[in-house]
FIKOLZA-1660 file (N, C-alpha, C; in steps of 0.1 Angstrom, whole numbers, plus 5000, padded with zeros to 4 digits):
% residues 194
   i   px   py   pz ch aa at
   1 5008 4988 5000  A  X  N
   1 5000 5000 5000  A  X CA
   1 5009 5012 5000  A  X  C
   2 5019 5014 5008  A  X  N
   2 5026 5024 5010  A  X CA
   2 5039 5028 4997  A  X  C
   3 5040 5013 4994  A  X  N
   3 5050 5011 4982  A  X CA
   3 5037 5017 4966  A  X  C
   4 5042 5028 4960  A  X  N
   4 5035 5025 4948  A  X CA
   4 5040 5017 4938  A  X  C
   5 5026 5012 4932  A  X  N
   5 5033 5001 4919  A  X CA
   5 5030 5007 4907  A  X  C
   6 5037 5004 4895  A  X  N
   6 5027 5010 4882  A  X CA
   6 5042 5007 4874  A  X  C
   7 5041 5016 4860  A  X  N
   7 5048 5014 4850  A  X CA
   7 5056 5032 4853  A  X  C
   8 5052 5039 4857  A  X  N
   8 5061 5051 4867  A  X CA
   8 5073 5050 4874  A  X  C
   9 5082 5062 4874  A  X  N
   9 5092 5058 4883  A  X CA
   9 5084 5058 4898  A  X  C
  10 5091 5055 4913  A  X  N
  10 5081 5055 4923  A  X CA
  10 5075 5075 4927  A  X  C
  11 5088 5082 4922  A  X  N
  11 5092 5092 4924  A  X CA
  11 5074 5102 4923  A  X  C
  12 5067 5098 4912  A  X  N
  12 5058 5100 4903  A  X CA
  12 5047 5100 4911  A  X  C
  13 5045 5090 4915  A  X  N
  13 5036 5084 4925  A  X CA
  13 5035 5091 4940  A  X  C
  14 5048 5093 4948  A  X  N
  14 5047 5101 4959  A  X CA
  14 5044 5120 4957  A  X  C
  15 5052 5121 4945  A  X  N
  15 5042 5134 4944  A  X CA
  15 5025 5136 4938  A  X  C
  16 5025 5129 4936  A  X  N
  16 5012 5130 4936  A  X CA
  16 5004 5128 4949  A  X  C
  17 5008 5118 4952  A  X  N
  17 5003 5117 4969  A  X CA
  17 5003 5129 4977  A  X  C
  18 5016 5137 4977  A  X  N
  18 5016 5149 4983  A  X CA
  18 5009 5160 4975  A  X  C
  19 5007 5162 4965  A  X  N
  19 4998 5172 4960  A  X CA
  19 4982 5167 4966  A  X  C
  20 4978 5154 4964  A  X  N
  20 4961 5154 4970  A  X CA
  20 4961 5157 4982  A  X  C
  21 4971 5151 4991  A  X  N
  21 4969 5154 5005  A  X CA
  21 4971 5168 5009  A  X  C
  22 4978 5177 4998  A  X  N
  22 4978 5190 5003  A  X CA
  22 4966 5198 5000  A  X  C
  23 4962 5192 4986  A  X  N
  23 4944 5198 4982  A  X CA
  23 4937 5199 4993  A  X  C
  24 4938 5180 5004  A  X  N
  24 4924 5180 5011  A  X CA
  24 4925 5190 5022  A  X  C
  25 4936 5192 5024  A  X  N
  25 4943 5201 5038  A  X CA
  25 4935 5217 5037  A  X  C
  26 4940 5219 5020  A  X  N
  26 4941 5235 5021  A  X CA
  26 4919 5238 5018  A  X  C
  27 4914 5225 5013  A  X  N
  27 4900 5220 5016  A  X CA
  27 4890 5229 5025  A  X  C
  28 4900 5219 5041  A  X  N
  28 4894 5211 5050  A  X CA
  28 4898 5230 5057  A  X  C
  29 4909 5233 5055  A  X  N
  29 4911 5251 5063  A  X CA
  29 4903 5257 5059  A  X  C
  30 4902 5259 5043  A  X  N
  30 4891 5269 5034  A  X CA
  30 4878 5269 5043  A  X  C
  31 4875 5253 5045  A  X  N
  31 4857 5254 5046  A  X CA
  31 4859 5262 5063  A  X  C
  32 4867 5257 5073  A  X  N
  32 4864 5257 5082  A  X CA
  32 4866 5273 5090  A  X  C
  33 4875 5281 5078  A  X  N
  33 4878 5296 5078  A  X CA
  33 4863 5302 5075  A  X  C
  34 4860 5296 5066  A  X  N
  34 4840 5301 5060  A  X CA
  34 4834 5300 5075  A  X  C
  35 4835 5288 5079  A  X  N
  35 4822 5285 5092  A  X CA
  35 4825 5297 5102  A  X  C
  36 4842 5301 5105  A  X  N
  36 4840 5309 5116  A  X CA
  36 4836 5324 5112  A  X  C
  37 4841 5327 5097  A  X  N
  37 4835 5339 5094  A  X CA
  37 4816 5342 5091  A  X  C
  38 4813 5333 5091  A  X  N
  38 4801 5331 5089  A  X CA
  38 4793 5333 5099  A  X  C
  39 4800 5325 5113  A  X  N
  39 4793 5326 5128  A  X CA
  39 4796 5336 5136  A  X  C
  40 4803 5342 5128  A  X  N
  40 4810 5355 5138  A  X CA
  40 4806 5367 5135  A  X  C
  41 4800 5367 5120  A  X  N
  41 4792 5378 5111  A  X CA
  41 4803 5387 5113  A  X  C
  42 4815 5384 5108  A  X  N
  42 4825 5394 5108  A  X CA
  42 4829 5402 5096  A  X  C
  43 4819 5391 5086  A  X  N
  43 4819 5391 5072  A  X CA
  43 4806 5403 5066  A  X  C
  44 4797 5404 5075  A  X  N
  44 4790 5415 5073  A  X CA
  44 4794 5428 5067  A  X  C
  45 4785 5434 5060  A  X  N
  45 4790 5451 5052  A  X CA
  45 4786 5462 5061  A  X  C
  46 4794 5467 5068  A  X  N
  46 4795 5482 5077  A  X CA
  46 4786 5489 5065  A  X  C
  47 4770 5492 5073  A  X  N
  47 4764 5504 5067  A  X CA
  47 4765 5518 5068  A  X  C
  48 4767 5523 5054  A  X  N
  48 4771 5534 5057  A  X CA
  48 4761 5545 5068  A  X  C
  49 4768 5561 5069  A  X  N
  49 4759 5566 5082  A  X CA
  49 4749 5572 5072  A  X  C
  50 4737 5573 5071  A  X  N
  50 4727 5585 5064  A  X CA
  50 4733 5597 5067  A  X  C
  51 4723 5603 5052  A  X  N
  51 4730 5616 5051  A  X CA
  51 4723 5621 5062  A  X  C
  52 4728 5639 5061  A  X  N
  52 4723 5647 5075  A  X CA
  52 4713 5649 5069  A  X  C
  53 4703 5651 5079  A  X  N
  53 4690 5652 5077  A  X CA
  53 4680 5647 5077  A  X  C
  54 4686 5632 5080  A  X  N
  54 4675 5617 5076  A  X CA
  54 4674 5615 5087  A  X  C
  55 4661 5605 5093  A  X  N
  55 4656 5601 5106  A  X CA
  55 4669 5588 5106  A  X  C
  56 4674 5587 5119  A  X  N
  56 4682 5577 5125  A  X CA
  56 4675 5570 5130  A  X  C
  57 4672 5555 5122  A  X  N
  57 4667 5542 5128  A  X CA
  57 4672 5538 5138  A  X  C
  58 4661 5530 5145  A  X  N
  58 4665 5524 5157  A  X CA
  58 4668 5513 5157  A  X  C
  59 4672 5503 5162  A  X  N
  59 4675 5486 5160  A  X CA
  59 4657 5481 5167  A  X  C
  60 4654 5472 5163  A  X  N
  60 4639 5467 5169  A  X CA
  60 4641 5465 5186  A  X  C
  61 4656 5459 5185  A  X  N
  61 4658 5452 5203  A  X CA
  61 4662 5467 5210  A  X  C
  62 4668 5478 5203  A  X  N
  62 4671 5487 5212  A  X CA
  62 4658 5497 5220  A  X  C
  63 4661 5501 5229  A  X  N
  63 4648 5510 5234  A  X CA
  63 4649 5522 5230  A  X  C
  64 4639 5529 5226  A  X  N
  64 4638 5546 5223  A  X CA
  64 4644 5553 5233  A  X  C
  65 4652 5567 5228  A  X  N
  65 4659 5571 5240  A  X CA
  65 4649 5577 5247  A  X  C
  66 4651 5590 5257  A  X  N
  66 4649 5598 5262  A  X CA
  66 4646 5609 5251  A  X  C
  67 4633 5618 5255  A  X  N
  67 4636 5630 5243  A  X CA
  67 4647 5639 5249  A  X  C
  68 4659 5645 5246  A  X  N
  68 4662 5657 5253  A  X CA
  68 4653 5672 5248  A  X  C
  69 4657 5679 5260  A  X  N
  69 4650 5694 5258  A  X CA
  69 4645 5696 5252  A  X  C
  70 4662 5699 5241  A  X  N
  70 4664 5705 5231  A  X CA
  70 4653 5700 5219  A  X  C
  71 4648 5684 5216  A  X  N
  71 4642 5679 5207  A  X CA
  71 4627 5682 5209  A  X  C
  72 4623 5692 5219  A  X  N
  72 4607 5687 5225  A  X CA
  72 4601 5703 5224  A  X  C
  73 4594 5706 5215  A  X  N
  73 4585 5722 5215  A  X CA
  73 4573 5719 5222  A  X  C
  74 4570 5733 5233  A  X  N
  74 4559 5732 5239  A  X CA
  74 4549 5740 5236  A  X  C
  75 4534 5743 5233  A  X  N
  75 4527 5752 5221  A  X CA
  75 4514 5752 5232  A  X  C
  76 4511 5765 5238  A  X  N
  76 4499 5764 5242  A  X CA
  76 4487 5774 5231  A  X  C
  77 4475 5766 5233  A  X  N
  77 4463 5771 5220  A  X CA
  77 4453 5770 5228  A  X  C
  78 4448 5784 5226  A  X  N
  78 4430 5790 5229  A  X CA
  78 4427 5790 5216  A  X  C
  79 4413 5785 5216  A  X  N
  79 4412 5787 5199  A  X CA
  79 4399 5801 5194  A  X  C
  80 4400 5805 5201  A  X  N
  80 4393 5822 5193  A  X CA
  80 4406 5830 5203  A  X  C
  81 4405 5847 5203  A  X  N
  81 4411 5855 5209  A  X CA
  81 4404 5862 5218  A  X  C
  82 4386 5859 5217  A  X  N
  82 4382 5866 5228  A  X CA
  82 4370 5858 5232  A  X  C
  83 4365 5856 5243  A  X  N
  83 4350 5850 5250  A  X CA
  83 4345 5858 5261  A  X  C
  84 4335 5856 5267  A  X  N
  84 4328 5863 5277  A  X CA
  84 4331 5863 5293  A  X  C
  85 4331 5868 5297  A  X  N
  85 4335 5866 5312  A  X CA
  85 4325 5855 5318  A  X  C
  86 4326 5847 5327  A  X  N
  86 4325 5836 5329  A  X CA
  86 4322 5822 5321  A  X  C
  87 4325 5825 5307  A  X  N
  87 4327 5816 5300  A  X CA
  87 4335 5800 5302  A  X  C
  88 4332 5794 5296  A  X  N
  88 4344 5780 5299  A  X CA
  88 4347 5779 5289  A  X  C
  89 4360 5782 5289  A  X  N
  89 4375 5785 5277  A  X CA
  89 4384 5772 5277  A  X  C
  90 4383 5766 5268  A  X  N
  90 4390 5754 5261  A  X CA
  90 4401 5761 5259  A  X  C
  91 4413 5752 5264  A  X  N
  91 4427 5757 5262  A  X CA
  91 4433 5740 5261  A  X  C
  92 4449 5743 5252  A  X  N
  92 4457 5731 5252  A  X CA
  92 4466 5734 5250  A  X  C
  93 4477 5718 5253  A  X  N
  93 4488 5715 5251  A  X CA
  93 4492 5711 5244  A  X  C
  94 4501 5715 5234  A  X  N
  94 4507 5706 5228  A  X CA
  94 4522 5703 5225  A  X  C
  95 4524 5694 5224  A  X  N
  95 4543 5687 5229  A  X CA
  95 4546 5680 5216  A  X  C
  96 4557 5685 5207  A  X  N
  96 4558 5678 5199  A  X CA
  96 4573 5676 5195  A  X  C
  97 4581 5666 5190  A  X  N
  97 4590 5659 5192  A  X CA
  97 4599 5667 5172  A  X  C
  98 4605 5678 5181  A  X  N
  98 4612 5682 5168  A  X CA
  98 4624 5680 5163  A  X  C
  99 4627 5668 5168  A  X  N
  99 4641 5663 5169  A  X CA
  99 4639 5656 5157  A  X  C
 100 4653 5648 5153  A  X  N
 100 4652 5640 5140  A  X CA
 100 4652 5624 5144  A  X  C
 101 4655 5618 5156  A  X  N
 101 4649 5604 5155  A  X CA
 101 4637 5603 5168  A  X  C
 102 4629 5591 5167  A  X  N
 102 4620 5590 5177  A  X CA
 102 4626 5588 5190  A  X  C
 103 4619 5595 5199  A  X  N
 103 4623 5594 5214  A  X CA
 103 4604 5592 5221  A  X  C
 104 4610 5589 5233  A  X  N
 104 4602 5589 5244  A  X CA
 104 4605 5602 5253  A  X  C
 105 4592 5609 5259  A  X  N
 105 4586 5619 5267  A  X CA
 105 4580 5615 5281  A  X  C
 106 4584 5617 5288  A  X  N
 106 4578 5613 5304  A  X CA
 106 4566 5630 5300  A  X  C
 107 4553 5629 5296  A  X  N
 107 4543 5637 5303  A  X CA
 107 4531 5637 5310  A  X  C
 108 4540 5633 5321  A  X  N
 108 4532 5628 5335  A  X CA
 108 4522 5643 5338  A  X  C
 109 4508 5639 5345  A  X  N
 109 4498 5650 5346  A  X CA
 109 4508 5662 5356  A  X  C
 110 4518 5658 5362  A  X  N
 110 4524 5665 5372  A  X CA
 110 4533 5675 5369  A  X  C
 111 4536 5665 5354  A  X  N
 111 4548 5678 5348  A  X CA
 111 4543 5690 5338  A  X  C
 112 4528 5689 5337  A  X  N
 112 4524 5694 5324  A  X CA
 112 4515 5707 5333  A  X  C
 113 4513 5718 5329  A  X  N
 113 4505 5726 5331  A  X CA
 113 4503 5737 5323  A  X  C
 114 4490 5743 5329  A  X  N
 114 4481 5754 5318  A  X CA
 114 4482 5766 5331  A  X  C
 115 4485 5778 5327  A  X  N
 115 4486 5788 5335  A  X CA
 115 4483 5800 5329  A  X  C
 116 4475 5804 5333  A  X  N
 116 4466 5820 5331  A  X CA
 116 4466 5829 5341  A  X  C
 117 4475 5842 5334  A  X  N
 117 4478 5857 5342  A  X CA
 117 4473 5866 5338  A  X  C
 118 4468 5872 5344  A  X  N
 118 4473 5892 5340  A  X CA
 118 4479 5897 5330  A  X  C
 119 4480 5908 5325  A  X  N
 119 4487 5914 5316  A  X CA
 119 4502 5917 5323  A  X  C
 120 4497 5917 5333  A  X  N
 120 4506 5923 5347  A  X CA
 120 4518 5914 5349  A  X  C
 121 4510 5900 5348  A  X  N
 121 4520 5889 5351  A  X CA
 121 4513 5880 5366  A  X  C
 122 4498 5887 5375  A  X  N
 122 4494 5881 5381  A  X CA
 122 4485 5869 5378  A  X  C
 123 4492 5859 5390  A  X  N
 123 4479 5844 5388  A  X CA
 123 4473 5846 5389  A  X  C
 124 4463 5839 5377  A  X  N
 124 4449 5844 5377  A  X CA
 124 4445 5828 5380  A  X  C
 125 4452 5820 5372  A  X  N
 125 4445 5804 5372  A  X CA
 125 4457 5797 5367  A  X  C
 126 4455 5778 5376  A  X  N
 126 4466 5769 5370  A  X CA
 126 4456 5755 5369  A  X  C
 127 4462 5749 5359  A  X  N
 127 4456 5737 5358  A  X CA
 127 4461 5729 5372  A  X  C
 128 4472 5733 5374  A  X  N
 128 4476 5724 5384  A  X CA
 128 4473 5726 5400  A  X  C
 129 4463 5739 5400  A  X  N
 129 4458 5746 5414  A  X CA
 129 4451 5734 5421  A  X  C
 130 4448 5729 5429  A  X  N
 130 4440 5719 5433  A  X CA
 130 4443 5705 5430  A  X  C
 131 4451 5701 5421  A  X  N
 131 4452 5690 5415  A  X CA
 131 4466 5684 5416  A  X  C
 132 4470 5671 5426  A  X  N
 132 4478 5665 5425  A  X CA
 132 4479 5651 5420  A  X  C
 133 4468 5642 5418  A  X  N
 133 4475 5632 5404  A  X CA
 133 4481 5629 5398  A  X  C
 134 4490 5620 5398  A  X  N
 134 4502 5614 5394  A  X CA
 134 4497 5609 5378  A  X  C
 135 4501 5606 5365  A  X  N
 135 4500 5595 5356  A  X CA
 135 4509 5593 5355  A  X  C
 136 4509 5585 5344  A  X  N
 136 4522 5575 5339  A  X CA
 136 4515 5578 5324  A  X  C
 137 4522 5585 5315  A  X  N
 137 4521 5590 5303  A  X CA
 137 4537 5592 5299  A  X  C
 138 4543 5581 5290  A  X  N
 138 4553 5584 5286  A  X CA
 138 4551 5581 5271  A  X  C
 139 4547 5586 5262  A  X  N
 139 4545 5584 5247  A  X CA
 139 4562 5583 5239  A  X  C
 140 4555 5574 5229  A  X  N
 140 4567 5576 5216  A  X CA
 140 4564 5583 5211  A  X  C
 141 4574 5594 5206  A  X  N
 141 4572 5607 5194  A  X CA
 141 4581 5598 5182  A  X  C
 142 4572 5600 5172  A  X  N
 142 4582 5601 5160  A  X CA
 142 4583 5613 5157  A  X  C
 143 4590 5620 5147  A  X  N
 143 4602 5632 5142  A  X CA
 143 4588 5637 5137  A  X  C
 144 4586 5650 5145  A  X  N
 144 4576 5658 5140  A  X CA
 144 4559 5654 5145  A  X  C
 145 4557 5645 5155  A  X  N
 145 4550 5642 5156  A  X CA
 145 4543 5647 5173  A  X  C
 146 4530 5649 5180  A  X  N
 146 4528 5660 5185  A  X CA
 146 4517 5648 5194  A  X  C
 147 4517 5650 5211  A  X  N
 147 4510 5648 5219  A  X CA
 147 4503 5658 5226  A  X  C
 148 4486 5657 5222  A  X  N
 148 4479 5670 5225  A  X CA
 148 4471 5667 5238  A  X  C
 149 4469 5676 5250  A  X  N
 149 4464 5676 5263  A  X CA
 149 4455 5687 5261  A  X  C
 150 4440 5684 5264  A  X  N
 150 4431 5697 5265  A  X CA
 150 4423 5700 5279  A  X  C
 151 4418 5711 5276  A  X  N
 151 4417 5714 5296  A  X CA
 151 4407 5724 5291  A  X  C
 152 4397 5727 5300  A  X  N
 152 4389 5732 5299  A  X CA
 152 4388 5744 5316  A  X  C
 153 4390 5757 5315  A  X  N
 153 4390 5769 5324  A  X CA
 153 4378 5772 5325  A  X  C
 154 4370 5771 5338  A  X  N
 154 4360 5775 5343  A  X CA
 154 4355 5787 5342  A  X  C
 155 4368 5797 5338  A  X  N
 155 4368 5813 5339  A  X CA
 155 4369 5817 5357  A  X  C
 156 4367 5808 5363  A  X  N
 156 4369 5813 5381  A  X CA
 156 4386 5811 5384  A  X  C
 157 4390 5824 5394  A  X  N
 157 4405 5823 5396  A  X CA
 157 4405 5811 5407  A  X  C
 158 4420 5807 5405  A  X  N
 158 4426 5795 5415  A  X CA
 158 4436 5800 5423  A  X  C
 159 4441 5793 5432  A  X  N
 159 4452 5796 5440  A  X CA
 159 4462 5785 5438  A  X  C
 160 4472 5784 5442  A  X  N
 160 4483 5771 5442  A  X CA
 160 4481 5765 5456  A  X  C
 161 4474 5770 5470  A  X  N
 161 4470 5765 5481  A  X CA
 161 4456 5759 5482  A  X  C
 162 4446 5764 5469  A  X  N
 162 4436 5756 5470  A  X CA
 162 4427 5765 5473  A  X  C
 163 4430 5777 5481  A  X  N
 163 4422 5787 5483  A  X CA
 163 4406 5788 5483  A  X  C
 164 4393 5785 5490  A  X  N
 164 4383 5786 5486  A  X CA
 164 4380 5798 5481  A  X  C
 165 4378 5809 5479  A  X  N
 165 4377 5823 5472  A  X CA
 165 4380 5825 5457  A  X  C
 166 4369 5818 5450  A  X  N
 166 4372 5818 5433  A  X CA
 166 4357 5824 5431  A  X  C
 167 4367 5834 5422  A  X  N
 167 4355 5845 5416  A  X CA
 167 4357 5845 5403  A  X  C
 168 4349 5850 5394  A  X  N
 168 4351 5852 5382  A  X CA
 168 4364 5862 5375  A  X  C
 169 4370 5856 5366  A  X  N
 169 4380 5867 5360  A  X CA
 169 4378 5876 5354  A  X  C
 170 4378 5890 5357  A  X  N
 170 4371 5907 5353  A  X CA
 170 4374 5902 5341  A  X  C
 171 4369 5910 5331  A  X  N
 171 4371 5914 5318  A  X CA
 171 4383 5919 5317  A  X  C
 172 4393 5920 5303  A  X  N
 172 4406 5921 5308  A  X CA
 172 4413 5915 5292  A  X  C
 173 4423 5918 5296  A  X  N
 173 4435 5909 5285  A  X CA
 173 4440 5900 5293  A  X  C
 174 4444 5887 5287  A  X  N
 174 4451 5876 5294  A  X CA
 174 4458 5869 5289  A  X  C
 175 4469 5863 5295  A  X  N
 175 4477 5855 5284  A  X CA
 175 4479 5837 5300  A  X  C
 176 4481 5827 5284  A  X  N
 176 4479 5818 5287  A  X CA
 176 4496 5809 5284  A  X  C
 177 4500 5804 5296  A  X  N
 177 4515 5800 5291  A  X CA
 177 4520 5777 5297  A  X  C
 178 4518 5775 5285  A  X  N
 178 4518 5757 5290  A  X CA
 178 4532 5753 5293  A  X  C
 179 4532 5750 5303  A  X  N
 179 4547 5741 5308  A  X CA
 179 4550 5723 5309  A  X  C
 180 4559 5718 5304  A  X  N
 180 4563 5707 5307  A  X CA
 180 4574 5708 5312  A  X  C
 181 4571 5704 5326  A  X  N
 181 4585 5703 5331  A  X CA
 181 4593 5719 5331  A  X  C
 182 4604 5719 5330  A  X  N
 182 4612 5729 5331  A  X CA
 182 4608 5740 5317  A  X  C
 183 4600 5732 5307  A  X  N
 183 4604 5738 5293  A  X CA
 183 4586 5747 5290  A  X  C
 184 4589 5761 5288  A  X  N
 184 4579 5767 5283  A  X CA
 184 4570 5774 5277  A  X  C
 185 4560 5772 5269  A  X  N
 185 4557 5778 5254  A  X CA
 185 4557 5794 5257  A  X  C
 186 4554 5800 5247  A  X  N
 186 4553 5811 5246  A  X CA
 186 4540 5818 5251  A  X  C
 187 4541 5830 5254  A  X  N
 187 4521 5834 5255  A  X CA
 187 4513 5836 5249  A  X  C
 188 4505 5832 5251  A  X  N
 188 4492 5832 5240  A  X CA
 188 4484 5841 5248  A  X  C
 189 4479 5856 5238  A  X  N
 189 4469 5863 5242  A  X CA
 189 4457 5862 5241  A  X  C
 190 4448 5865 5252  A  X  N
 190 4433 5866 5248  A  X CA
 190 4426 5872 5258  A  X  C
 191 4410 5877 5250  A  X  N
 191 4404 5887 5262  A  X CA
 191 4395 5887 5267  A  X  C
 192 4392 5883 5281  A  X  N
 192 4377 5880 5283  A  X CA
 192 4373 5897 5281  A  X  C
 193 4359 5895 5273  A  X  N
 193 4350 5905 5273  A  X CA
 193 4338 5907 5281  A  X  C
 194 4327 5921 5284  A  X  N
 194 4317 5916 5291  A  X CA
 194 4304 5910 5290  A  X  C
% end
């Protein structure tokens, strides 16, 4: 077996031996270099980054971050400019996610509020006068997308202590300013009339 026989010198015969045995060798490395690049996904194509300006995907398994601040506009809306003194005036919030990937918003009832002054700058009324309730409202925002809170003003002033003495708010100019948390829209004017 070890001896080759034939009409060849023997010379003939052991190189060939060592050429197959070297084929099955360099084979048996090839495949088994595949299996580990394969299992290791080392072999995968780095995607490139999107251009600026595009929404940054999330992976499915990762969690949505936090919105910061900076990605979150706060917009309070009366929707006419004037109503009657003792009227009940529909007012809202709205929080919208102007950042470019989707985040999560903690707007718990506690962090959000509706606040009506004076031209002066005196409290006249807060959504949050009397009202301590806790929720659990943490929404996903996608990029450009808006969580709206509506609230309805009795037209009677509040206190932050609860104060029983609520009277109607005089006729007047008034501005209305919504907060979440630390962050706050701008004022919105309007006038009770008589």
């Amino acid at each position: 077996m070890l001896d080759p026989n034939g009409p060849l010198p023997p010379a003939v015969y052991w190189r060939r031996r060592v050429v197959a045995i070297v084929a099955v060798l360099l084979a048996v490395v090839l495949l088994g270099w595949g299996a580990v690049v394969l299992l290791s996904g080392s072999g995968a194509q780095p995607q490139a980054a999107p251009p600026p300006g595009q929404p940054v995907a999330i992976a499915a398994d990762e969690p949505p971050p936090q919105c910061p601040d900076e990605a979150i506009r706060v917009v309070a809306e009366v929707p006419r400019p004037e109503f009657r003194v003792g009227d009940r005036i529909p007012m809202s919030m709205v929080v919208t996610n102007a950042g470019e990937r989707p985040c999560v918003r903690d707007t718990n009832r506690t962090l959000r509020e509706l606040t009506v002054t004076s031209q002066s700058g005196k409290h006249v009324w807060s959504s949050n006068d009397c009202y301590a309730e806790s929720t659990n409202e943490r929404p996903l925002l996608q990029p450009g997308e808006s969580v709206r809170n509506d609230v309805e003003w009795s037209g009677l002033t509040s206190t932050p202590d609860c104060g029983p003495d609520q009277a109607k708010a005089a006729e007047g100019q008034y501005r209305v300013v919504a907060r979440l948390d630390s962050l706050n829209s701008s004022p919105v004017e309007f006038r009770l009339i008589p």
